[in-house]
C-alpha positions in Angstrom: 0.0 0.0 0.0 1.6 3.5 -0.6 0.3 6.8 0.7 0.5 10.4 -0.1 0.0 13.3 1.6 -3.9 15.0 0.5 -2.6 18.8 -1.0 -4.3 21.4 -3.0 -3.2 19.7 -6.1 -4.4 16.5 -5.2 -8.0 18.4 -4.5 -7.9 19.8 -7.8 -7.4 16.2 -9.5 -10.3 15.0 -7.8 -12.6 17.6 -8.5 -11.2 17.2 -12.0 -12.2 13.9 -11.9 -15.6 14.4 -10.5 -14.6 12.5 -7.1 -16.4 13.6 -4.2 -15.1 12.9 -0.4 -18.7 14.1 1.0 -22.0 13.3 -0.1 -24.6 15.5 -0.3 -27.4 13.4 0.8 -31.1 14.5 -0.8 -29.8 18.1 -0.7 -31.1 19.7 -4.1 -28.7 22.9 -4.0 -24.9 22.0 -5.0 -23.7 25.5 -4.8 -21.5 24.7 -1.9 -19.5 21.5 -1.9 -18.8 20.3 1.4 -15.3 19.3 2.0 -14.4 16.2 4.4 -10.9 15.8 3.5 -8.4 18.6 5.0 -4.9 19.4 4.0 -2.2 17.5 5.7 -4.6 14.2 5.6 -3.0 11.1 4.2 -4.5 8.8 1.6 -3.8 5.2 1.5 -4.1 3.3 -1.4 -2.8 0.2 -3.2 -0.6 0.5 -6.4 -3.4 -1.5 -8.5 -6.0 1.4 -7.5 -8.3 3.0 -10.1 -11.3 5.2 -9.5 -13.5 6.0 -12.3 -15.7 9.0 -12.4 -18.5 9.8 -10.6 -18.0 8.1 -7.5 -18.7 9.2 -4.0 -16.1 8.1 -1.0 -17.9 10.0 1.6 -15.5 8.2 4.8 -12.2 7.0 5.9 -8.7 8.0 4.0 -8.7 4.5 1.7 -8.4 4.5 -1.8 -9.4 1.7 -3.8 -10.9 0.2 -7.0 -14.2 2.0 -7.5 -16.6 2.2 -10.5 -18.8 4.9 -11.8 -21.8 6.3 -9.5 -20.9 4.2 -6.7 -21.7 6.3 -3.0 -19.7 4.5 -0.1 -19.9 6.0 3.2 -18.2 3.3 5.0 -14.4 3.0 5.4 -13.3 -0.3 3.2 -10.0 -2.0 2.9 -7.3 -0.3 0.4 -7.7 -4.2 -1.4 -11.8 -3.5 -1.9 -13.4 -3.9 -5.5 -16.2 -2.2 -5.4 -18.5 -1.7 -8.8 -20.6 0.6 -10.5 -23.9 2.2 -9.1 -23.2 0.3 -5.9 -24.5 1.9 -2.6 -23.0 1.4 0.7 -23.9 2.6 3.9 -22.8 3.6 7.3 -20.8 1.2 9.9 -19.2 -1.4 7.9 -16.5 -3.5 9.6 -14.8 -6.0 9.3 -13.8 -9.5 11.5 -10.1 -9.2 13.0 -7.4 -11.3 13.3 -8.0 -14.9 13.5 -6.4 -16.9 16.9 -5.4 -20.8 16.3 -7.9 -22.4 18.2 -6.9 -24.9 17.2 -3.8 -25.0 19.5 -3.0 -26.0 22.9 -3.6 -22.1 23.8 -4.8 -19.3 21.6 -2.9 -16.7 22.9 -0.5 -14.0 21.6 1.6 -15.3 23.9 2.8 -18.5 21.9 2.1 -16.9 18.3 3.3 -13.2 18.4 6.6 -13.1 20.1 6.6 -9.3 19.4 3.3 -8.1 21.1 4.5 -5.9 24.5 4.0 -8.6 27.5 5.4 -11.6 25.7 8.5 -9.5 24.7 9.4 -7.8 28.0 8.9 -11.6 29.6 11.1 -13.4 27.0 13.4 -10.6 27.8 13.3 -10.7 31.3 13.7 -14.4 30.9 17.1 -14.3 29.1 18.4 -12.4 31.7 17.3 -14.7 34.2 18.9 -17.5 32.2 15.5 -19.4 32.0 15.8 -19.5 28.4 19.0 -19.8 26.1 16.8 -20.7 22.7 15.2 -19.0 20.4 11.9 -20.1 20.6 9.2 -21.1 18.1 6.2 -18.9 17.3 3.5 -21.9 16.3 1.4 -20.8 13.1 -1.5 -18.7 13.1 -2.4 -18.6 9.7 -4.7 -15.4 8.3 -7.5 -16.0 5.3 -6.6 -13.8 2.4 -7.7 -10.7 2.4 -10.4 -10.0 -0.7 -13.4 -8.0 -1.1 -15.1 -8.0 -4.2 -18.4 -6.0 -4.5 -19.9 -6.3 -7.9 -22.3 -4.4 -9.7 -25.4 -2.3 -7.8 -24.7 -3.8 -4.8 -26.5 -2.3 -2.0 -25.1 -3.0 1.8 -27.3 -1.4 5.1 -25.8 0.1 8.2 -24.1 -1.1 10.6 -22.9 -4.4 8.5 -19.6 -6.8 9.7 -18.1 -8.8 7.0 -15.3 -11.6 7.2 -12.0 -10.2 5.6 -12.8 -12.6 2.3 -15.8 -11.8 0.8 -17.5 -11.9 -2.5 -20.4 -10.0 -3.1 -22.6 -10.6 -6.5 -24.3 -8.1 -8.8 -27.4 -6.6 -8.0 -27.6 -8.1 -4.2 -28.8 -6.7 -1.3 -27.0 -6.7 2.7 -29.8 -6.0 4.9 -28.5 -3.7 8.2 -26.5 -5.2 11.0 -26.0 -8.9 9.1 -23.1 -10.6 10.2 -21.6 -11.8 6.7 -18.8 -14.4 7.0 -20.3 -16.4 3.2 -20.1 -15.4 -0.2 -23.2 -13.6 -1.4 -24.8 -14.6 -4.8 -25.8 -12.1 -7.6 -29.5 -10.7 -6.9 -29.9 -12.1 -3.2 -31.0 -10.4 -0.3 -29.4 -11.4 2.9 -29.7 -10.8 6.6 -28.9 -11.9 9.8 -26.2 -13.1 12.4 -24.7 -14.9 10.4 -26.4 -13.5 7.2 -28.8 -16.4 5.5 -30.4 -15.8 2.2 -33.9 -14.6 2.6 -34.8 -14.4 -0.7 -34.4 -13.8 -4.3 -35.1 -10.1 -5.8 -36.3 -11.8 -9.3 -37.1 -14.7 -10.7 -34.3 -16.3 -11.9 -35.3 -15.8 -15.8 -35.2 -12.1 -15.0 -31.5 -12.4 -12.9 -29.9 -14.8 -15.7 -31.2 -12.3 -18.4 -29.8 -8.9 -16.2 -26.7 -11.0 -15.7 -25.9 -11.5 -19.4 -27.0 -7.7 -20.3 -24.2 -6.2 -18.3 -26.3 -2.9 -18.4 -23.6 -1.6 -16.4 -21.4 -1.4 -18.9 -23.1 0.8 -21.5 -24.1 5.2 -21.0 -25.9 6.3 -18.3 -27.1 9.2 -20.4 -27.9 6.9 -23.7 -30.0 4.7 -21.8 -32.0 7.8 -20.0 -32.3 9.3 -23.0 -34.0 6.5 -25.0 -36.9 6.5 -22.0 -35.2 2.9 -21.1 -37.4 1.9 -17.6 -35.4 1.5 -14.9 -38.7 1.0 -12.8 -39.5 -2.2 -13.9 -36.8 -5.1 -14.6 -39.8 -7.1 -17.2 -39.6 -3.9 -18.9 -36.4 -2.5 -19.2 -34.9 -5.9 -20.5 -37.4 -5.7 -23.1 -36.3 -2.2 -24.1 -32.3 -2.7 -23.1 -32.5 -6.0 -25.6 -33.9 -4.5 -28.6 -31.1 -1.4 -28.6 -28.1 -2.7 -30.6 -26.2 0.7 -30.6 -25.9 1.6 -27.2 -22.7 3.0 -26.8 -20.5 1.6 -24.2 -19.7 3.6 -21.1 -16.2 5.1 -21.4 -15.5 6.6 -17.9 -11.6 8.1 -17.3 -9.9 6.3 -14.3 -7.8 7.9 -11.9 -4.9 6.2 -10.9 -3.5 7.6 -7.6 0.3 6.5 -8.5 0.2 8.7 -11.2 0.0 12.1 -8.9 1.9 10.5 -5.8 4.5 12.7 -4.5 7.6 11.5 -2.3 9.6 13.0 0.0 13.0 11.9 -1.1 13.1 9.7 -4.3 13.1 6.0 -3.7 11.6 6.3 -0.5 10.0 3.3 1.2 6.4 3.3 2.6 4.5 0.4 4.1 1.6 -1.2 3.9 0.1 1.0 6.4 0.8 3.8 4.7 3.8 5.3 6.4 7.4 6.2 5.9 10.4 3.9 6.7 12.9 5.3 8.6 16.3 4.3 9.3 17.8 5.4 12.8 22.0 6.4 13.3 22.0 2.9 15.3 20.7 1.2 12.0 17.3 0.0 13.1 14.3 0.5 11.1 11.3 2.4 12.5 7.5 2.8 11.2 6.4 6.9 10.8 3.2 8.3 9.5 4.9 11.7 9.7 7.3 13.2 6.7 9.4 15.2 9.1 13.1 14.9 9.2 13.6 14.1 6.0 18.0 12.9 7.0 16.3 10.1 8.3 14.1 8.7 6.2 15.0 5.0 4.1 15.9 4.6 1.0 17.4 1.5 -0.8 21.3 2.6 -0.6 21.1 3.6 2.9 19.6 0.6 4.1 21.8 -1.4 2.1 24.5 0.2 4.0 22.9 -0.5 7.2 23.4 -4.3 6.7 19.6 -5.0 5.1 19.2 -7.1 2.1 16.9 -5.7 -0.7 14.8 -8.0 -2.8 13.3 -6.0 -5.6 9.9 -8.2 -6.6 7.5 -6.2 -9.0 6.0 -3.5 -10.0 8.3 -1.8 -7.2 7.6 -3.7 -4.5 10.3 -5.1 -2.3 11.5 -7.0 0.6 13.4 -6.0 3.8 15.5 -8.3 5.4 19.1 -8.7 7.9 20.2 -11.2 9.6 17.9 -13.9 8.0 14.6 -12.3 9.6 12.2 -10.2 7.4 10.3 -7.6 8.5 6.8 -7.0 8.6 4.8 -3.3 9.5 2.6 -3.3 12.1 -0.7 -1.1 12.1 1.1 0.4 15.4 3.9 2.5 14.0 6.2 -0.6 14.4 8.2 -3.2 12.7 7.9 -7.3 13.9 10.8 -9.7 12.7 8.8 -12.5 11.2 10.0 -16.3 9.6 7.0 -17.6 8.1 6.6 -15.9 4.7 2.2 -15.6 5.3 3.7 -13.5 7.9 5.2 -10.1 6.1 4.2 -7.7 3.7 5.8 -6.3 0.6 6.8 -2.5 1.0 6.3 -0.3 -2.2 9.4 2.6 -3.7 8.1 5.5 -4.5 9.9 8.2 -6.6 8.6 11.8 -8.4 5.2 11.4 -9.5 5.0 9.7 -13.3 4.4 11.4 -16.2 
């Protein structure tokens, strides 16, 4: 995930782009355009994210994949795919980390050597001389992480999904369902956890909406041709016999494009803040850019010791002494040794042409 400071110029791109970080509710009068994101705010974003026009992200500092006319007003993962003319509401959250209860015990304290009390006692306990070892973290493996909302999706308040989720086209989240199960195109769901309750259309109706992929054709064309939105029936009848819809062709902002660094080759992390390297050599986690002298980049951390595996698209690994490193949502950096365990870190330079 990479980050960049929100700036005047970076307001002017979204307006540009017809982006709006406030929405304006049934408010008739657009005069005034209420502003939610302040100067100095950071945006965090992955490399992969696009955001067509049109779209409302009305919470949170996440950037993600976003289609046209979509209005989210929850804070979603930077890894979310949401689609067009999708609606989400207030409140949406999402399950934690998962403990292996599976094990003898299901505490941080045999899994995540790092977290404060089981550090500060492994340390006490070397200087006791009660341990001489290195001991073994045991495995507490995390589902992927994947959200994928399709087309006109609408999701009620106060929602909680599990942190793999696929959500079809056209289906409906009723308010407060606990959803840990895939959702299928054109059902409504609800509940703790969420159970279908039914089916918005026959399924002639959803297979036939399904293979239409009105989403992908003008807005405009299809409300000027008096195409009924009203009724499904009807507008598939009118949608099907129009052979010369033109498809929708909706510019895409792609946040890498404007991101500015501090210092070329810079590092940030997953969690959206700088890398910094301290006179002793040790790597710190800051979601400042102030003193710019101490800030990472590839040479001086080579020179600190660190080995520097270049992956893709500019990602990288961090790793010394045969432990890589992995940020923490904290401010701070955990030497891990299961790869599951650690995150790529992204370069950033001047902003690309």
């Amino acid at each position: 995930m990479s980050s960049v400071e929100y700036s005047a110029t970076i307001e002017r791109v979204l307006e540009d782009y017809r982006i709006f970080d406030a929405r304006s509710g049934l408010v008739k009068e657009h005069t005034t355009r209420r502003r939610r994101l302040k100067a100095g705010n950071r945006l965090h974003f992955n490399p992969s994210t696009t955001i067509e026009e049109y779209v409302t992200i009305a919470a949170g500092h996440n950037l993600y994949e976003v289609g046209a006319f979509s209005s989210i007003v929850s804070v979603l993962p930077v890894h979310a795919r949401v689609g067009r003319y999708c609606s989400i509401a207030t409140g949406l959250s999402f399950l934690g980390f998962n403990h292996p209860f599976k094990a003898v015990s299901q505490s941080s304290a045999v899994f995540n050597f790092d977290r404060e009390f089981i550090a500060s006692y492994l340390s006490d306990a070397r200087v006791r001389g009660t341990i001489t070892n290195d001991p073994r973290e045991i495995a507490a493996p995390q589902p992927e992480r994947k959200l994928i909302i399709g087309h006109d999706v609408w999701i009620g308040e106060n929602c909680t999904f599990s942190s793999s989720l696929q959500i079809g086209n056209g289906a409906i989240v009723a308010s407060n369902s606990h959803v840990v199960k895939d959702v299928p195109p054109y059902a409504i769901v609800g509940g703790n956890p969420a159970k279908i309750i039914r089916y918005r259309f026959p399924d002639e109706i959803i297979a036939r909406l399904e293979a239409s992929r009105w989403w992908d054709y003008e807005l405009a064309a299809m409300l000027d041709r008096g195409i009924d939105f009203s009724n499904p029936q009807n507008f598939l009848d009118a949608f099907e016999s129009q052979n010369d819809l033109p498809k929708a062709q909706y510019r895409r902002l792609r946040p890498s494009s404007f991101l500015v660094a501090p210092e070329t080759n810079a590092i940030i992390s997953h969690h959206g803040g700088i890398v910094r390297l301290s006179d002793q050599g040790d790597i710190s986690h800051d979601t400042n850019y102030t003193d710019r002298a101490a800030i990472a980049t590839i040479d001086r951390l080579r020179d600190a010791g660190y080995t520097i595996t270049e992956i893709q698209d500019g990602r990288i690994t961090i790793e010394k002494h045969g432990k890589k490193l992995s940020a923490q949502p904290n401010g701070g950096f955990a030497q891990v040794y299961h790869i599951a365990d650690w995150e790529l870190f992204t370069m950033v330079g001047h902003p690309s042409e």
